[in-house]
C-alpha positions as CSV (number, residue, x, y, z in Angstrom):
1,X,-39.0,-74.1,86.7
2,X,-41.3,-74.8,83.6
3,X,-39.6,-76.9,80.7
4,X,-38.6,-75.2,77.5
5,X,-40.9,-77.3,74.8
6,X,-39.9,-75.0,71.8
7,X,-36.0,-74.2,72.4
8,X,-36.0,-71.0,73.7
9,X,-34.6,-69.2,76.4
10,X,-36.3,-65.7,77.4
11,X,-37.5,-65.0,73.9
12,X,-33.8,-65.9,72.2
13,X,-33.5,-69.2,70.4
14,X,-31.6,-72.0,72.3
15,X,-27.9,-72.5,70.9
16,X,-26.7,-75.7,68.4
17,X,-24.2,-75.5,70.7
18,X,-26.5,-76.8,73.8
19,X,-25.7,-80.4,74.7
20,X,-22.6,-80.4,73.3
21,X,-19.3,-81.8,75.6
22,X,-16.5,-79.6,75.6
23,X,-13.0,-80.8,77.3
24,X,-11.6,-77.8,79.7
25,X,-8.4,-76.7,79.7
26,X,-8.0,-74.4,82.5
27,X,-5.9,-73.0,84.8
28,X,-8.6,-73.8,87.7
29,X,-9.7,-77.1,85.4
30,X,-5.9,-78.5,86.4
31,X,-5.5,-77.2,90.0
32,X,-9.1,-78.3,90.9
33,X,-10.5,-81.1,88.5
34,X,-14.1,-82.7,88.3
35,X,-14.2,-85.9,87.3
36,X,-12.4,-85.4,83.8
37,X,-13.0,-81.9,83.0
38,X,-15.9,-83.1,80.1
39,X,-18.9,-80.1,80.7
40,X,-22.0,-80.1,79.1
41,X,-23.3,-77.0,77.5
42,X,-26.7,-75.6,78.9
43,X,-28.4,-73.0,77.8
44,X,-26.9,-69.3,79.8
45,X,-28.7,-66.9,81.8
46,X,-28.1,-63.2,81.0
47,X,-25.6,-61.9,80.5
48,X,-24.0,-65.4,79.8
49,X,-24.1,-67.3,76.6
50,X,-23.7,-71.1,77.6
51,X,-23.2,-72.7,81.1
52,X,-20.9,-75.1,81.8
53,X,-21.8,-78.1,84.1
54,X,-19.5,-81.6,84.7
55,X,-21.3,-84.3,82.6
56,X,-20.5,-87.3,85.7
57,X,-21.7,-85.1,88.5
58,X,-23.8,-82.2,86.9
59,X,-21.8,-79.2,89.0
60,X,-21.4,-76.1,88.0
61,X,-17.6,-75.4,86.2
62,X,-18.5,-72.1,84.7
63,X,-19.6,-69.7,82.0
64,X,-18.9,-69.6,78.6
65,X,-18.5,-66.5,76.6
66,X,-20.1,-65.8,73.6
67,X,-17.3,-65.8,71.9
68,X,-16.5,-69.2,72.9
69,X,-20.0,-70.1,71.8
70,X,-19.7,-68.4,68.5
71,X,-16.4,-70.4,67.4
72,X,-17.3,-73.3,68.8
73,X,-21.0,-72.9,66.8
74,X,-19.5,-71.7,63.6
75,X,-16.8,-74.7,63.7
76,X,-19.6,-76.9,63.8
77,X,-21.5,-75.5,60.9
78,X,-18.2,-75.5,58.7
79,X,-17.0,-78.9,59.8
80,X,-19.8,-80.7,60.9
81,X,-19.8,-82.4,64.5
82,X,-16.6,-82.8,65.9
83,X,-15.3,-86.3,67.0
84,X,-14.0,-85.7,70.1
85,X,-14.9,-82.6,72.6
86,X,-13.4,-79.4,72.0
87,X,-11.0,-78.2,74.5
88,X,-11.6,-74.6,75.8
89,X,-8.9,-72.8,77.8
């Protein structure tokens, strides 16, 4: 895979949003937790908006959707960077 110098992704720009931790909150997130549920956003592949990999080990922990994405990006813009992760159940 060839890096991304310029921050896009297929054509689209790449999200604020990417490289942001989030804390998870899930269902799954309690019954089967990584390391302490902290993701890192990476940019998605189509269809998905964001991917969500553990920040200790780097494994996969899901898919955000864009609606996720948009709150958590227009949140940001309004409030500025948060201080501690925001939890997404």
């Amino acid at each position: 895979m060839t890096p991304d110098l310029f921050g896009t992704r297929g054509g689209r720009p790449a999200s604020p949003a990417i490289g942001m931790t989030v804390k998870l909150d899930r269902d799954i997130d309690r019954a089967r937790p990584c390391h302490r549920n902290l993701p890192v956003l990476h940019p998605g592949k189509p269809p998905h908006s964001a991917e969500l990999r553990c920040a200790a080990c780097n494994a996969h922990r899901g898919w955000l959707p864009q609606t996720v994405l948009n709150f958590i990006i227009e949140t940001t813009r309004r409030f500025g960077a948060p201080t501690e992760p925001i939890v997404v159940r």
